[in-house]
C-alpha positions as a Markdown table, in Angstrom:
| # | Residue | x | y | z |
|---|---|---|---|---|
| 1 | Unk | -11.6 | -41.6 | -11.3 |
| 2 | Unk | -9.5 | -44.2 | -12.9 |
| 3 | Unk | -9.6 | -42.1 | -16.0 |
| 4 | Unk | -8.0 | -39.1 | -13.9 |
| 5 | Unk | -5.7 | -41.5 | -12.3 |
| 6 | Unk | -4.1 | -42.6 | -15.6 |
| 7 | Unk | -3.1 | -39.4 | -16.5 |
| 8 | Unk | -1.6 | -38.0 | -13.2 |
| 9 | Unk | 2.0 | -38.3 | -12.8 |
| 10 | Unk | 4.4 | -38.6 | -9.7 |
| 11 | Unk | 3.1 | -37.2 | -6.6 |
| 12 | Unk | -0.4 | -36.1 | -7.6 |
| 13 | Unk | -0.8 | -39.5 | -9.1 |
| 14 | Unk | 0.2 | -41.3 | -5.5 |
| 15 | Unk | -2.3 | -38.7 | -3.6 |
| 16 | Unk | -5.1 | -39.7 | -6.1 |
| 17 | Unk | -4.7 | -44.0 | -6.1 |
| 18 | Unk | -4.8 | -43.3 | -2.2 |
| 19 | Unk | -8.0 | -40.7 | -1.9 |
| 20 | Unk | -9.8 | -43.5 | -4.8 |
| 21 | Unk | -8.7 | -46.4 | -2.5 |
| 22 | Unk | -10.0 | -44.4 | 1.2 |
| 23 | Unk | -13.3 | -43.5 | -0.8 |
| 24 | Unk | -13.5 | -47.3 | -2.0 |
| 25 | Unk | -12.9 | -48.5 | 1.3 |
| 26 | Unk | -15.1 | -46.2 | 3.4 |
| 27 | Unk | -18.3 | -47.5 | 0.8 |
| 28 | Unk | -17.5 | -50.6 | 1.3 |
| 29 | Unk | -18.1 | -50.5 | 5.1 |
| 30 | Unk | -21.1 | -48.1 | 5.0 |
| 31 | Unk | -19.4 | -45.3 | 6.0 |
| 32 | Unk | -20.4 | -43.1 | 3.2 |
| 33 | Unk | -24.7 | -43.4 | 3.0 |
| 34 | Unk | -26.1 | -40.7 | 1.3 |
| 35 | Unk | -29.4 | -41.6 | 1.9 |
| 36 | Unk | -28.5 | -41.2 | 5.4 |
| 37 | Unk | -27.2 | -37.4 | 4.7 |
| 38 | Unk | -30.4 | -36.6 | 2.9 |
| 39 | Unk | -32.9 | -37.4 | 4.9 |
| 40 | Unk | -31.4 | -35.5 | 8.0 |
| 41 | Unk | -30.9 | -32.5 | 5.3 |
| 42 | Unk | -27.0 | -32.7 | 6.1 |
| 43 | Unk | -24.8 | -30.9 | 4.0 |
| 44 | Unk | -22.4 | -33.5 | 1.3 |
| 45 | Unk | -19.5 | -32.0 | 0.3 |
């Protein structure tokens, strides 16, 4: 994602550093356990 970050400009680079830093957060405090998702067959989008 950084890859995609360096390239963005302006607005569309603001929206990406603070989608990468929600995603990065909600990991860090479990929020996003796939495992979890799987094994109750719930969708992942």
């Amino acid at each position: 994602m950084d890859e995609l970050i360096a390239v963005a400009t302006g607005e569309r680079c603001k929206i990406m550093v603070v989608k990468r830093n929600y995603i990065l957060d909600a990991y860090r405090k479990g929020r996003l356990n796939y495992d979890k998702a799987i094994n109750k067959k719930l969708p992942i989008q």
